[in-house]
TORKOL-4160 file (C-alpha; in steps of 0.2 Angstrom, whole numbers, padded with zeros to 4 digits, m for minus):
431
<pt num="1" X="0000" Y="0000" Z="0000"/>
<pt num="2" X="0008" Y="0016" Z="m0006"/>
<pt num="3" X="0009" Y="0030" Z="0006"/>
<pt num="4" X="m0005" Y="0040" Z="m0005"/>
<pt num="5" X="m0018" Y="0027" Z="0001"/>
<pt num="6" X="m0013" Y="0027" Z="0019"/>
<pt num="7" X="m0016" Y="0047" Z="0019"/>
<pt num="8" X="m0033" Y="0043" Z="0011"/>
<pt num="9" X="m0036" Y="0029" Z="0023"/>
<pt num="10" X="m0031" Y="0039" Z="0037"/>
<pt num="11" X="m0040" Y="0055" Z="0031"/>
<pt num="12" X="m0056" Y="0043" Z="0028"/>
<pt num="13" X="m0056" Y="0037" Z="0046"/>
<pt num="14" X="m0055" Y="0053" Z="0054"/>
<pt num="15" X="m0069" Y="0061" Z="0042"/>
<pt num="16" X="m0079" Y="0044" Z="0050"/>
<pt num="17" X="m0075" Y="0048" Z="0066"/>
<pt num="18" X="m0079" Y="0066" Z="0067"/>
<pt num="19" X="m0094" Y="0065" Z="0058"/>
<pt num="20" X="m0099" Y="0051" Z="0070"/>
<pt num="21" X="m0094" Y="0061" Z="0086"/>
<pt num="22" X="m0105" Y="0077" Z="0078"/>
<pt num="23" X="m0120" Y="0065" Z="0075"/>
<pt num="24" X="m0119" Y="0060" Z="0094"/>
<pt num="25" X="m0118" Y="0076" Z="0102"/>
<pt num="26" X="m0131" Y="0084" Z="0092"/>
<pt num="27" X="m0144" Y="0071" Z="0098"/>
<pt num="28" X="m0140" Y="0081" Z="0116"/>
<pt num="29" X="m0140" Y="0099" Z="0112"/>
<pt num="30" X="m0152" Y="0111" Z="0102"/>
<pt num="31" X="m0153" Y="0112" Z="0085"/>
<pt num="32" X="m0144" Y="0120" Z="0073"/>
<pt num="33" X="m0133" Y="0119" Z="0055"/>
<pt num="34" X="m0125" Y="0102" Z="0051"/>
<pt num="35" X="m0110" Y="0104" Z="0053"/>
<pt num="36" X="m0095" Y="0097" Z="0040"/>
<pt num="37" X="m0083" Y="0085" Z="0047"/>
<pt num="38" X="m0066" Y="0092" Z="0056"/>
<pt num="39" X="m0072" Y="0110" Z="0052"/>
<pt num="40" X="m0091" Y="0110" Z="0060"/>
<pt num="41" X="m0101" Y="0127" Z="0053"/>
<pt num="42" X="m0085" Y="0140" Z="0053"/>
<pt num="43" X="m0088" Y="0140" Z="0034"/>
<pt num="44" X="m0104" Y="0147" Z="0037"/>
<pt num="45" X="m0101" Y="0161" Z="0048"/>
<pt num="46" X="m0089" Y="0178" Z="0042"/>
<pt num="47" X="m0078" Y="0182" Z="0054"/>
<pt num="48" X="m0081" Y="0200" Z="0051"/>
<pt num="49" X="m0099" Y="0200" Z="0054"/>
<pt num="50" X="m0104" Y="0186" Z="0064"/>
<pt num="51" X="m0119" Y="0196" Z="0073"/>
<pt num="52" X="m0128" Y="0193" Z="0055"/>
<pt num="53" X="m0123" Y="0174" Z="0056"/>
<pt num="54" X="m0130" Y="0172" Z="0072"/>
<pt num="55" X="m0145" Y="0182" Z="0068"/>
<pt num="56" X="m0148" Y="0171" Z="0052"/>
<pt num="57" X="m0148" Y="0156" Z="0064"/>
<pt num="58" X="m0158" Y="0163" Z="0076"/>
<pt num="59" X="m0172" Y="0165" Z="0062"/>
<pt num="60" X="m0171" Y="0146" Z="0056"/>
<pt num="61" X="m0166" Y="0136" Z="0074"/>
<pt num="62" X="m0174" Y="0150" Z="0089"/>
<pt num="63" X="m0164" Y="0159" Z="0101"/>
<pt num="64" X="m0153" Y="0144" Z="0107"/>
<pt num="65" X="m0145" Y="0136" Z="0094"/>
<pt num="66" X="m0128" Y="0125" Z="0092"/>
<pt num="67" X="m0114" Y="0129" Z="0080"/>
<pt num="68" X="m0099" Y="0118" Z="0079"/>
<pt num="69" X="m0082" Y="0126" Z="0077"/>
<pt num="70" X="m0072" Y="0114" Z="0073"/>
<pt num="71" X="m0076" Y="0095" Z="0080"/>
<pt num="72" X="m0082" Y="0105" Z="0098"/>
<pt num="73" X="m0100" Y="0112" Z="0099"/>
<pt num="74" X="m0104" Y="0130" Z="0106"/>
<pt num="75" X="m0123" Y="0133" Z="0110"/>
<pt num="76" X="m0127" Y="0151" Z="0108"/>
<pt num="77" X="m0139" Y="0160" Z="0117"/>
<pt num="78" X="m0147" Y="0174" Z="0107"/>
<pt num="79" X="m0158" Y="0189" Z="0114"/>
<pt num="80" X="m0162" Y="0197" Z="0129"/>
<pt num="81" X="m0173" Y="0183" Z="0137"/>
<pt num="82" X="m0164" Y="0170" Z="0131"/>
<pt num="83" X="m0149" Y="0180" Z="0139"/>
<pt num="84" X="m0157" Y="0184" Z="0155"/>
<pt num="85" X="m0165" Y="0166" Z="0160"/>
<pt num="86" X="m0148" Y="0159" Z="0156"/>
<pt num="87" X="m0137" Y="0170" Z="0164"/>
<pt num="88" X="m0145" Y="0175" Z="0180"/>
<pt num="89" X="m0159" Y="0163" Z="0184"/>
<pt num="90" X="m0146" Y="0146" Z="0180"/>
<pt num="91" X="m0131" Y="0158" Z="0186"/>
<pt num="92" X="m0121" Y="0146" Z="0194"/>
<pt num="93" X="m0125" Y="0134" Z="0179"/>
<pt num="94" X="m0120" Y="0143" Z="0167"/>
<pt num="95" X="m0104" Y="0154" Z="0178"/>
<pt num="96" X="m0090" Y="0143" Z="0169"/>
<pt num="97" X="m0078" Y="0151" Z="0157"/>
<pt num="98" X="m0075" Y="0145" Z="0139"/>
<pt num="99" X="m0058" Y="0137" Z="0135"/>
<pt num="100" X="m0049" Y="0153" Z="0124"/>
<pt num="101" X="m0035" Y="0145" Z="0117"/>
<pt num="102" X="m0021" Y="0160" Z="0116"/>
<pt num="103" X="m0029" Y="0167" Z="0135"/>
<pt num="104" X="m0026" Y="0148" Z="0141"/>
<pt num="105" X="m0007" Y="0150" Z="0136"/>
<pt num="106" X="m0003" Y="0167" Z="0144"/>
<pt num="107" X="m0014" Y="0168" Z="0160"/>
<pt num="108" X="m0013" Y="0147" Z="0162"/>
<pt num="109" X="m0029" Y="0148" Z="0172"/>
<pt num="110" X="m0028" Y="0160" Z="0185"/>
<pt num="111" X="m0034" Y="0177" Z="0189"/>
<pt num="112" X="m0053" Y="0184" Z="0186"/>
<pt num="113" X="m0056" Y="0184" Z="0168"/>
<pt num="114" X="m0051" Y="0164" Z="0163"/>
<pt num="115" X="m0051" Y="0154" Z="0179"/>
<pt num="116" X="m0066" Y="0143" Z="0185"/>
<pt num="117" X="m0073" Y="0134" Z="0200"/>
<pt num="118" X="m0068" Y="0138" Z="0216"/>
<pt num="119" X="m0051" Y="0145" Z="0213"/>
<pt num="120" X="m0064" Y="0160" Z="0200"/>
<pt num="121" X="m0074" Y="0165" Z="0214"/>
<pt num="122" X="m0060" Y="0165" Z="0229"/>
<pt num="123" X="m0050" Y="0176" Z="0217"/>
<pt num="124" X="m0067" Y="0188" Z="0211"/>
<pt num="125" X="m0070" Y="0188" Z="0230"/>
<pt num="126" X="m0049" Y="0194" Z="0234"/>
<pt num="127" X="m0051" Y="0205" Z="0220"/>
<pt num="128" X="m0067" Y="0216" Z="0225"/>
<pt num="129" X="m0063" Y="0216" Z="0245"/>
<pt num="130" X="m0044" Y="0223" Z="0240"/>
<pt num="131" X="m0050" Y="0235" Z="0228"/>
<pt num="132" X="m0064" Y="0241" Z="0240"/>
<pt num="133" X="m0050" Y="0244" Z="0253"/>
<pt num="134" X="m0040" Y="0254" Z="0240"/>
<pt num="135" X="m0057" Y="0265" Z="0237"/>
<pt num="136" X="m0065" Y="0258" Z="0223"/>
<pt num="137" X="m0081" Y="0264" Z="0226"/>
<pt num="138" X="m0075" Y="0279" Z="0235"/>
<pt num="139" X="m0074" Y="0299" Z="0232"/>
<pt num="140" X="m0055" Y="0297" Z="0231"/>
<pt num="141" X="m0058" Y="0286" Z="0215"/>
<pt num="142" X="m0068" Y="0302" Z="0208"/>
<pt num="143" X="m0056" Y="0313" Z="0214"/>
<pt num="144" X="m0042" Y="0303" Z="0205"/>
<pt num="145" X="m0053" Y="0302" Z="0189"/>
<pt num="146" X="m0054" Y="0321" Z="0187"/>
<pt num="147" X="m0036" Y="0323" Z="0191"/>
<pt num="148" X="m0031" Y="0313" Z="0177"/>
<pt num="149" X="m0043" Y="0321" Z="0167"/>
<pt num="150" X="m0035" Y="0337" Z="0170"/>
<pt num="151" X="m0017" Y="0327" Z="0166"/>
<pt num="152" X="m0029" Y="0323" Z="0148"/>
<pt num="153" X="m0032" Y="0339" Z="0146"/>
<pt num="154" X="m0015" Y="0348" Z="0147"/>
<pt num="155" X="m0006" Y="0336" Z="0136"/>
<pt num="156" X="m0021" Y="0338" Z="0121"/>
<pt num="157" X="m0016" Y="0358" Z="0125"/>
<pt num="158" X="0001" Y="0356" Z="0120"/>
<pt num="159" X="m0006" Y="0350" Z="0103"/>
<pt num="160" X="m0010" Y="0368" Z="0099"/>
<pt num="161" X="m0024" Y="0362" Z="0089"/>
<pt num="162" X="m0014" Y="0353" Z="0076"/>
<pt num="163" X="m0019" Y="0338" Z="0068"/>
<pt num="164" X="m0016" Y="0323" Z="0083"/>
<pt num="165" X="m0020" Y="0304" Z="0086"/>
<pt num="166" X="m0024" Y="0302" Z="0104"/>
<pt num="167" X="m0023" Y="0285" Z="0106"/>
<pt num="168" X="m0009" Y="0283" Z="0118"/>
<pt num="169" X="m0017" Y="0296" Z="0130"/>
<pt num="170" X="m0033" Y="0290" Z="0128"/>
<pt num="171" X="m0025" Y="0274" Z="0136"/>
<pt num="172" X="m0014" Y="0283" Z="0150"/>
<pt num="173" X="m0027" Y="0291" Z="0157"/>
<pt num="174" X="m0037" Y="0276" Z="0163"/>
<pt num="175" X="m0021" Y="0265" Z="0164"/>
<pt num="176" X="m0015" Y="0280" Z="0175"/>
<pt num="177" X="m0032" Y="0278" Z="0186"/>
<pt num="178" X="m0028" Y="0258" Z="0189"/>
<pt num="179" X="m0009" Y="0262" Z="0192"/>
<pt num="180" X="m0020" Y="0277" Z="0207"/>
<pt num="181" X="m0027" Y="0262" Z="0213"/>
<pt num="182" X="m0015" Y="0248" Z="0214"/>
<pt num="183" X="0000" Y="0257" Z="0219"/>
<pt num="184" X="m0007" Y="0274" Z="0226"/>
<pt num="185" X="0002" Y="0283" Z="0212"/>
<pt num="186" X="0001" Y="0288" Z="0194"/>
<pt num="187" X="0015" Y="0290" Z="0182"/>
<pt num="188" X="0019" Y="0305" Z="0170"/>
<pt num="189" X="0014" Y="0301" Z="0151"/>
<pt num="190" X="0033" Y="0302" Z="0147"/>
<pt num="191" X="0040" Y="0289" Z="0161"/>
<pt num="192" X="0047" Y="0276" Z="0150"/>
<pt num="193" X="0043" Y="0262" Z="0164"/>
<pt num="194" X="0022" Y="0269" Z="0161"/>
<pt num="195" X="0025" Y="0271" Z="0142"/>
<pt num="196" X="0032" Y="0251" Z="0143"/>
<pt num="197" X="0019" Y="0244" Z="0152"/>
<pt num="198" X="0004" Y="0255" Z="0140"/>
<pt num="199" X="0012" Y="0247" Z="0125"/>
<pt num="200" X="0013" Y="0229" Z="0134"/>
<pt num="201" X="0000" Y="0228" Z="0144"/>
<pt num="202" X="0008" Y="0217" Z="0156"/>
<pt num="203" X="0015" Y="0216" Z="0172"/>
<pt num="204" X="0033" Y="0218" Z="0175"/>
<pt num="205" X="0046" Y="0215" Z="0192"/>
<pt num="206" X="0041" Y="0231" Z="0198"/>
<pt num="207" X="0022" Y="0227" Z="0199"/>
<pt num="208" X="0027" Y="0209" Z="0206"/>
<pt num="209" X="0036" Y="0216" Z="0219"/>
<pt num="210" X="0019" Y="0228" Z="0223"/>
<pt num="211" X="0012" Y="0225" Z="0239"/>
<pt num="212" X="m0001" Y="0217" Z="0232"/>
<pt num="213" X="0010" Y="0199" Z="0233"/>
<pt num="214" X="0005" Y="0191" Z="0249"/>
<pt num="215" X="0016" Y="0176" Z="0244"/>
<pt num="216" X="0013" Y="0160" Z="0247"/>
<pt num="217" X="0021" Y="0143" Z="0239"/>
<pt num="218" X="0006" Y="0132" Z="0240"/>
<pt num="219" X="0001" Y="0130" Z="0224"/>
<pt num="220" X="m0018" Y="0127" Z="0229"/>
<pt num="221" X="m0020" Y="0143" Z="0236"/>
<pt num="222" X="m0025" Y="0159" Z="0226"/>
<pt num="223" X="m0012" Y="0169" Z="0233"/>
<pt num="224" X="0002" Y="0163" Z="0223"/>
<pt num="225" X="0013" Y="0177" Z="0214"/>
<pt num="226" X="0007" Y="0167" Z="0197"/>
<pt num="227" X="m0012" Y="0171" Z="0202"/>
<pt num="228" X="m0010" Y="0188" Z="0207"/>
<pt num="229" X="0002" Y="0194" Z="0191"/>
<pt num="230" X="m0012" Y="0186" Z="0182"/>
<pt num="231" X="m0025" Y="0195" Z="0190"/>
<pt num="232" X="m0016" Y="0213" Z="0189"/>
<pt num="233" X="m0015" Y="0208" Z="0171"/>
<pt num="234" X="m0034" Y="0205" Z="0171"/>
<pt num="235" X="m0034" Y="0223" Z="0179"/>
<pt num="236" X="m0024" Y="0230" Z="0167"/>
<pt num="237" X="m0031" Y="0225" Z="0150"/>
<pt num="238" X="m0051" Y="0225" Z="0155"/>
<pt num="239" X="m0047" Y="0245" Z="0165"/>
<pt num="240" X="m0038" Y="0250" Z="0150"/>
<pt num="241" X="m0039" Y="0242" Z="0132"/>
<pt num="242" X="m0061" Y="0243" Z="0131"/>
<pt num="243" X="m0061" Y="0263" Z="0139"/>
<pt num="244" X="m0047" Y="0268" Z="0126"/>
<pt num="245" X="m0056" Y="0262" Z="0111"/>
<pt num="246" X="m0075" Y="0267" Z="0120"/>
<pt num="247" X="m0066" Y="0284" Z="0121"/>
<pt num="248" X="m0060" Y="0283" Z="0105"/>
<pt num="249" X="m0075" Y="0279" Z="0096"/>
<pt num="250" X="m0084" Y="0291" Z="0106"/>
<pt num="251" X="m0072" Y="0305" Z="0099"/>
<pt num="252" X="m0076" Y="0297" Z="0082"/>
<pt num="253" X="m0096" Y="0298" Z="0085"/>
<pt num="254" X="m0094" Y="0316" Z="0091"/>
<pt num="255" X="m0084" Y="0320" Z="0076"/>
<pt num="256" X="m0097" Y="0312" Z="0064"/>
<pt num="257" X="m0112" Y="0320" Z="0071"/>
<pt num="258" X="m0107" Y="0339" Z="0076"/>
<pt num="259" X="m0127" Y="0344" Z="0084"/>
<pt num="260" X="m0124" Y="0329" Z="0097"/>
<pt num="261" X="m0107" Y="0337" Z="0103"/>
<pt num="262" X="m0117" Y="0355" Z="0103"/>
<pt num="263" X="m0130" Y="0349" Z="0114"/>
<pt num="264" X="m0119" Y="0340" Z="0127"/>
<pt num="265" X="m0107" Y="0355" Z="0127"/>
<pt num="266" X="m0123" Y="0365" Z="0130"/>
<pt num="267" X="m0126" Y="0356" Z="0145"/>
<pt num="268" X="m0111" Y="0357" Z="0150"/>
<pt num="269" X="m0111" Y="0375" Z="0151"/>
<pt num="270" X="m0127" Y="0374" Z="0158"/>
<pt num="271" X="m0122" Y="0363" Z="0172"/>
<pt num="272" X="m0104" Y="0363" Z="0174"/>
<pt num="273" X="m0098" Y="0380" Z="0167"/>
<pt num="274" X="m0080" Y="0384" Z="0166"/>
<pt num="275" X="m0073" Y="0386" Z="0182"/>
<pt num="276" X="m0072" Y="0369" Z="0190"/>
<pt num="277" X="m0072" Y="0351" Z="0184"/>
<pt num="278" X="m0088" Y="0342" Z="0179"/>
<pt num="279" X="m0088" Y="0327" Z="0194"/>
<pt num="280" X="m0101" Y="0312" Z="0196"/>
<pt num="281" X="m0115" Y="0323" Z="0206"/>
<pt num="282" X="m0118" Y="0331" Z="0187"/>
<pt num="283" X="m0123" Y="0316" Z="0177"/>
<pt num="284" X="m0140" Y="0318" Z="0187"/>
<pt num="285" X="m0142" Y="0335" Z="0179"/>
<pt num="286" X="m0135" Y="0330" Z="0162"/>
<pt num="287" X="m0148" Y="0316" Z="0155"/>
<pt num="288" X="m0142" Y="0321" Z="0137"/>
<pt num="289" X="m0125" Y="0317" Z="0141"/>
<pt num="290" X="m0128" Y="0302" Z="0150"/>
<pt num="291" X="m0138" Y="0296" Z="0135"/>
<pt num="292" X="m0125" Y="0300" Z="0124"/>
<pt num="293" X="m0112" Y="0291" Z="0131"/>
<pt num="294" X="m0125" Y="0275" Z="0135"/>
<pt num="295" X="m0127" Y="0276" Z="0115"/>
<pt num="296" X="m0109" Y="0276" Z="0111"/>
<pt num="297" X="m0108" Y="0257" Z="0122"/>
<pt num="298" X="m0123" Y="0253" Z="0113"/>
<pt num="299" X="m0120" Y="0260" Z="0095"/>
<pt num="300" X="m0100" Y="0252" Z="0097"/>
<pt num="301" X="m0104" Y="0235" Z="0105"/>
<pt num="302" X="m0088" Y="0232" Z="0109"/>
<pt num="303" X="m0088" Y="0213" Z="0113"/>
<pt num="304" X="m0101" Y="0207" Z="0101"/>
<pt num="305" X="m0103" Y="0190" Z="0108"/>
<pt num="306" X="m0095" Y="0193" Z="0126"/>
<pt num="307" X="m0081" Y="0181" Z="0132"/>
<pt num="308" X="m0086" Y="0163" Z="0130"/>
<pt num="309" X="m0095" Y="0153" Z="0144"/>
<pt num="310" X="m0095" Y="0138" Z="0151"/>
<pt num="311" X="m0110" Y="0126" Z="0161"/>
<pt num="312" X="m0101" Y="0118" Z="0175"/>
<pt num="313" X="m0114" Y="0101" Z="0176"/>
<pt num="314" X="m0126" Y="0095" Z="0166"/>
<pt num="315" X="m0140" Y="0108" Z="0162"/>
<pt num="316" X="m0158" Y="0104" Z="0157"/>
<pt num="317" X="m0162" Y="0124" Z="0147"/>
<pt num="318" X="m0177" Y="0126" Z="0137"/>
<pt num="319" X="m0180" Y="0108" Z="0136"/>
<pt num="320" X="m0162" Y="0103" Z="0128"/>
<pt num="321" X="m0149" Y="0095" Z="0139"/>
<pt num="322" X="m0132" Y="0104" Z="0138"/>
<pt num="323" X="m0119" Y="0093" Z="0143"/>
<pt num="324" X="m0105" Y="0100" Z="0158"/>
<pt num="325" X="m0092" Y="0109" Z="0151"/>
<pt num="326" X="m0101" Y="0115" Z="0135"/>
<pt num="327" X="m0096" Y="0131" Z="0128"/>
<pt num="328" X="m0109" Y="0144" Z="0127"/>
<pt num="329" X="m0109" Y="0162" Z="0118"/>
<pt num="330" X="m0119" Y="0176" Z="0120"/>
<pt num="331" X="m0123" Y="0187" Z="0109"/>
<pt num="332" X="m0122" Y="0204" Z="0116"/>
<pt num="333" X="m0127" Y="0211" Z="0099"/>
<pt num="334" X="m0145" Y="0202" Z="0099"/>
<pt num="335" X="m0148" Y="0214" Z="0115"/>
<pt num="336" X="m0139" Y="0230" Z="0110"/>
<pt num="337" X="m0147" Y="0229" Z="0095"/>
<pt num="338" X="m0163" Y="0223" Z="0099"/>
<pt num="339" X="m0174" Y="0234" Z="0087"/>
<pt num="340" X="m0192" Y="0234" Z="0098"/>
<pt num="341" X="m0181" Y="0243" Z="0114"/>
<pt num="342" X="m0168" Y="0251" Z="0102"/>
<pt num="343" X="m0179" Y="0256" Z="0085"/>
<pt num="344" X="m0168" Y="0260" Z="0071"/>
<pt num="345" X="m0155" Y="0250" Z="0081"/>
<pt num="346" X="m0139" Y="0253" Z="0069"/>
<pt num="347" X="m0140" Y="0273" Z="0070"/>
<pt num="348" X="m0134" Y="0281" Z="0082"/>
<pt num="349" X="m0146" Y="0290" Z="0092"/>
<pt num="350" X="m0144" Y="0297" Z="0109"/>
<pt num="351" X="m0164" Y="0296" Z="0111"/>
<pt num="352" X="m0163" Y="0277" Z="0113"/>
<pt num="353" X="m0160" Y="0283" Z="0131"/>
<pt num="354" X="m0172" Y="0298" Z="0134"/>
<pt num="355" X="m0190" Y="0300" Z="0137"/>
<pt num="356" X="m0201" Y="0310" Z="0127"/>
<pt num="357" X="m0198" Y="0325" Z="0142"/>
<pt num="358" X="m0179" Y="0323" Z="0138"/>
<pt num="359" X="m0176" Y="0314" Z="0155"/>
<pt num="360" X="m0162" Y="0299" Z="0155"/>
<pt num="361" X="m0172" Y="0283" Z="0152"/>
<pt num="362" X="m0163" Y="0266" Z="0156"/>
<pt num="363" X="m0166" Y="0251" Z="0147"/>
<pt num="364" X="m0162" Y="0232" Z="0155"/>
<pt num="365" X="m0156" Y="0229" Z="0138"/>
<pt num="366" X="m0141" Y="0240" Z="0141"/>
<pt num="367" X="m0127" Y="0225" Z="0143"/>
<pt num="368" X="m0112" Y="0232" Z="0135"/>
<pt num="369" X="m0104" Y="0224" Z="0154"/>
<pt num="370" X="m0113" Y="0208" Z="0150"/>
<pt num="371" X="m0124" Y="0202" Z="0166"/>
<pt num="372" X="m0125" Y="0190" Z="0179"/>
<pt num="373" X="m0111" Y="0180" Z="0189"/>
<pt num="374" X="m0097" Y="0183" Z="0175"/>
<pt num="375" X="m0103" Y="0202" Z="0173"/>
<pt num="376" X="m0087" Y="0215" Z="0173"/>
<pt num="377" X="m0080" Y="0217" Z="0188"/>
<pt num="378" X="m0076" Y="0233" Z="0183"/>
<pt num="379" X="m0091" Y="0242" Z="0177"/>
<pt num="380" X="m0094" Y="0257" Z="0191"/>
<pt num="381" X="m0076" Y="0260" Z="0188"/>
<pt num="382" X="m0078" Y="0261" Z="0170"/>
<pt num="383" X="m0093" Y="0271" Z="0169"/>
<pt num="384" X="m0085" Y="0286" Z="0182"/>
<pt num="385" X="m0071" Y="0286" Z="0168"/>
<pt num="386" X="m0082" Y="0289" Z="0154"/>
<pt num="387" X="m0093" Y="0300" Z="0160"/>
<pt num="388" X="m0077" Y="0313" Z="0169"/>
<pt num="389" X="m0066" Y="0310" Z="0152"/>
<pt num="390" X="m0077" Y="0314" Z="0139"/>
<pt num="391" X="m0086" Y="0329" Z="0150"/>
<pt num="392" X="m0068" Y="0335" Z="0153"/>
<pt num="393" X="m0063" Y="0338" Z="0137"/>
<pt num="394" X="m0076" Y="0342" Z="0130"/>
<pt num="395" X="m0079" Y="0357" Z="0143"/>
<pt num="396" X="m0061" Y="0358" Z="0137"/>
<pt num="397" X="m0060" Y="0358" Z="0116"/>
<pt num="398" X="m0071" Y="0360" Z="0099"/>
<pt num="399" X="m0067" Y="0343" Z="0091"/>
<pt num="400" X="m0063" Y="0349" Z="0074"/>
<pt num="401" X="m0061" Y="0334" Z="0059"/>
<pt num="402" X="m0048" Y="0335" Z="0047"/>
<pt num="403" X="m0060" Y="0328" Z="0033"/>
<pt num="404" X="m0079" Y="0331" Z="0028"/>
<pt num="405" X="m0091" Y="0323" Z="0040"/>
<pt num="406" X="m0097" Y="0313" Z="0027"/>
<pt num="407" X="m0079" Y="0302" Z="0026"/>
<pt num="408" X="m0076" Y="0302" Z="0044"/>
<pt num="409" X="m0074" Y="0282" Z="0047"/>
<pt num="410" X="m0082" Y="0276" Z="0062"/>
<pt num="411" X="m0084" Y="0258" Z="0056"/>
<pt num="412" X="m0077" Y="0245" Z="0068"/>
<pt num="413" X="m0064" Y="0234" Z="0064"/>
<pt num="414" X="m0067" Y="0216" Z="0068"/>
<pt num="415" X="m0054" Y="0207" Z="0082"/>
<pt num="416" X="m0059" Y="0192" Z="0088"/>
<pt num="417" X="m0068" Y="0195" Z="0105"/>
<pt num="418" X="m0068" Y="0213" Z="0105"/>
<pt num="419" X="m0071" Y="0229" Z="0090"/>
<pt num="420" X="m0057" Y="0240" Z="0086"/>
<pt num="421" X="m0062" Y="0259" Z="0081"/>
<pt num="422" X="m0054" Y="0263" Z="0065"/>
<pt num="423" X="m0038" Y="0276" Z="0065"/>
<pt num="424" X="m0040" Y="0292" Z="0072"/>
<pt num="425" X="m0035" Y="0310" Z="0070"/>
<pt num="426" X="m0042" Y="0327" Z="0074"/>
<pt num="427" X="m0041" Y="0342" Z="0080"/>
<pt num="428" X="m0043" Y="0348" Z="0100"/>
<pt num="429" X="m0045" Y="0367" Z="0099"/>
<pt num="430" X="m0047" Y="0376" Z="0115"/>
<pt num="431" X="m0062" Y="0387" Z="0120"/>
C-alpha cells in the first residue's frame, strides 16, 4: 500500500469519526446547521460579521441554537430573554468560562477573567474586597478620575490644535487611574517604565514586587505570585484596552455627528460651566450626556458575543440537555441591538436613552458589561471614567475633523472577541 492510500485511509477514518462524534452530540444539544466533518459550521459564519450569522440562525433554529467550530460544539444563546434566563436565573450553571486558546497559554488559568470553580470565585471575592479597601467605590476614585482628566487635558493643549492621534493618551489616562489604585500613584505620560507597560499591557518585576504579593508557595491557594500577576493583568487589560477604544470611538461619534457634541457641550455649560471640573453629582443633571455616552456602548458593541461561557454540570435549558463543560456564547449584539427597545437600532441616536420630556431613560437591555455572575467586575469604575473624560474635554475643546463629516470612518474593525475603532486624527481646539 503506497503512502498515498494510507493518507486517504487515514484522512477517511477521521472524516468517519468526526462525523460520528458530531452526530452523537447533536442528539443532546439544540438544533442547529449540520456541521461538515473536522471544520463544523466555521464555513458558514464571516468572521467580520458574525452578529448577521447568528441572527440568520436565530431565524431558522430560535434563540438557542448549536454551531460547531471545529469538531467542539458551542450553543449560543441569542436575545435578551434567552440571555437573561440563562445568565441570572441558571447563574451558577452557566458561571464557567469557555476554554480561549491564546488566554489559556498566557494567564494558564488563573486570575478573574479565565479561571473557573472555586479558585474564580476566591479570586473575584480577593479582588473586590482589595480594591474596595484601595477605594473603589469611593470619592478618592472620583477625585483621582478628574485629576487625570485634568493630566488629559493639558497634554491635548500642547497639541496647539494641530492635527493629533490620541490614542496613547486615551490609554494613560485610565491605565494611570488603575496604576492610582494599585500602587497609590500615577506616572507621567513620558516615564518610560508607564509608556512600557501601555504598549505591553503586562505586568513587570516592579508590579510583582507591589504589595499586592502576599506570597505563598502552596500552589492550591489563590495567593500565589502566578495568580496575582495574572489578575493585575486582568486589571490591566479589562481597565484599560475597552475605555481607550470606547473613548476613541466616542471621539469618532462626536466628530461624525457635530449637533450631538453642541448639545452635550450646552449642557455642559449649563451645568458645569467653566470654572471647576464636571464630577459624578452632574450626570444627574445631564440626561443628554448620559444618553449620549450610553449610545456610544450601545451604538460600538464592543464585545459582540461577550467572552465565552462555560456550564459547569449537566444543564436541562429550554427543554435541551447541555452537557457540563459546553461552551456557550452570548450574543451581546442580539440585546444591544434589539430593534423593539432600540428602533432604528444601527443609527446612532442618543434618544434610545431619553423620554419623550428629555429625562435619562434606562433600558435592561443596556449590557455592554454583560450580566450576571461573569458580569465585569469593573463596570462602576468604567462608567465614572467615561462620563469625567469625555465631559472633561469636551468642557475643554471643539473637536474639529480633518476631513468632511461625510468620510469620517467610524466603522469597527473586527478582532476576535472585541471591536477596534478605525484610525483616528483630529483636531482639539481650545475654547
Amino acid at each position: 500500500m503506497d503512502l498515498v492510500m494510507v493518507f486517504v485511509l487515514i484522512l477517511t477514518c477521521l472524516l468517519l469519526f468526526s462525523h460520528w462524534k458530531q452526530s452523537s452530540m447533536r442528539g443532546k444539544l439544540p438544533p442547529g446547521p449540520t456541521p461538515l466533518p473536522i471544520i463544523g459550521n466555521i464555513h458558514q459564519i464571516d468572521a467580520k460579521n458574525v452578529h448577521q450569522a447568528f441572527t440568520n440562525f436565530s431565524k431558522i433554529y430560535g434563540p438557542v441554537f448549536t454551531l460547531y467550530f471545529g469538531m467542539k460544539p458551542a450553543v449560543v444563546l441569542y436575545g435578551y430573554e434567552t440571555i437573561k434566563e440563562a445568565l441570572i436565573g441558571h447563574g451558577e450553571e452557566f458561571s464557567g468560562r469557555g476554554s480561549v486558546p491564546i488566554f489559556d497559554t498566557v494567564l494558564k488559568g488563573l486570575g478573574n477573567a479565565f479561571s473557573n470553580g472555586d479558585a474564580w470565585k476566591e479570586t473575584k471575592h480577593f479582588s473586590l474586597l482589595t480594591l474596595r479597601k484601595l477605594g473603589m467605590g469611593k470619592r478618592s476614585i472620583e477625585n483621582q478620575i478628574q485629576e487625570e482628566a485634568q493630566f488629559l487635558v493639558e497634554e491635548l493643549k500642547k497639541t496647539n490644535g494641530s492635527p493629533y492621534d490620541p490614542s496613547f493618551i486615551l490609554a494613560c489616562a485610565p491605565c494611570n487611574v488603575i496604576c492610582s489604585i494599585i500602587f497609590q500613584n500615577r506616572f507621567e505620560y513620558e516615564d518610560q517604565i508607564f509608556v512600557t507597560l501601555i504598549e505591553k499591557l503586562n505586568v513587570n518585576s516592579k508590579i510583582l514586587s507591589s504589595r499586592w504579593v502576599q506570597e505563598n508557595r502552596n500552589q492550591q491557594s489563590i495567593y500565589t505570585r502566578e495568580n496575582l500577576t495574572a489578575t493585575l493583568i486582568d486589571l490591566f487589560v479589562g481597565g484599560t484596552d475597552t475605555l481607550k477604544s470606547t473613548m476613541r470611538f466616542a471621539l469618532l461619534l462626536l466628530l461624525k455627528h457635530p449637533h450631538v457634541t453642541a448639545k452635550v457641550q450646552e449642557e455642559i455649560g449649563r451645568v458645569v460651566g467653566r470654572q471647576r471640573s464636571p464630577c459624578l453629582q452632574d450626570r444627574k443633571q445631564m440626561p443628554y450626556t448620559d444618553a449620549v455616552i450610553h449610545e456610544v456602548q450601545r451604538f460600538i458593541d464592543i464585545a459582540p458575543n461577550n467572552l465565552p461561557h462555560e456550564v459547569t454540570c449537566d444543564v436541562k435549558f429550554r427543554n435541551y440537555l447541555i452537557p457540563k463543560g459546553t461552551t456557550i456564547l452570548t450574543s451581546l449584539s442580539s440585546v444591544l441591538h434589539d430593534s423593539n427597545e432600540f428602533p432604528n437600532p444601527e443609527t446612532f441616536d442618543p434618544g434610545h436613552f431619553l423620554d419623550a420630556k428629555g429625562n435619562f431613560k434606562k433600558s435592561d437591555y443596556f449590557i455592554p458589561f454583560s450580566t450576571g455572575k461573569r458580569m465585569c467586575l469593573g463596570e462602576s469604575l468604567a462608567r465614572m471614567e467615561l462620563f469625567l473624560f469625555l465631559t472633561t474635554i469636551l468642557q475643554n475643546f471643539k473637536l474639529k475633523s480633518l476631513v468632511p463629516l461625510k468620510d469620517v470612518n467610524d466603522a469597527p474593525r473586527v478582532n476576535g472577541f472585541v471591536v477596534l475603532p478605525p484610525p483616528l486624527q483630529l483636531c482639539f481646539i481650545p475654547v
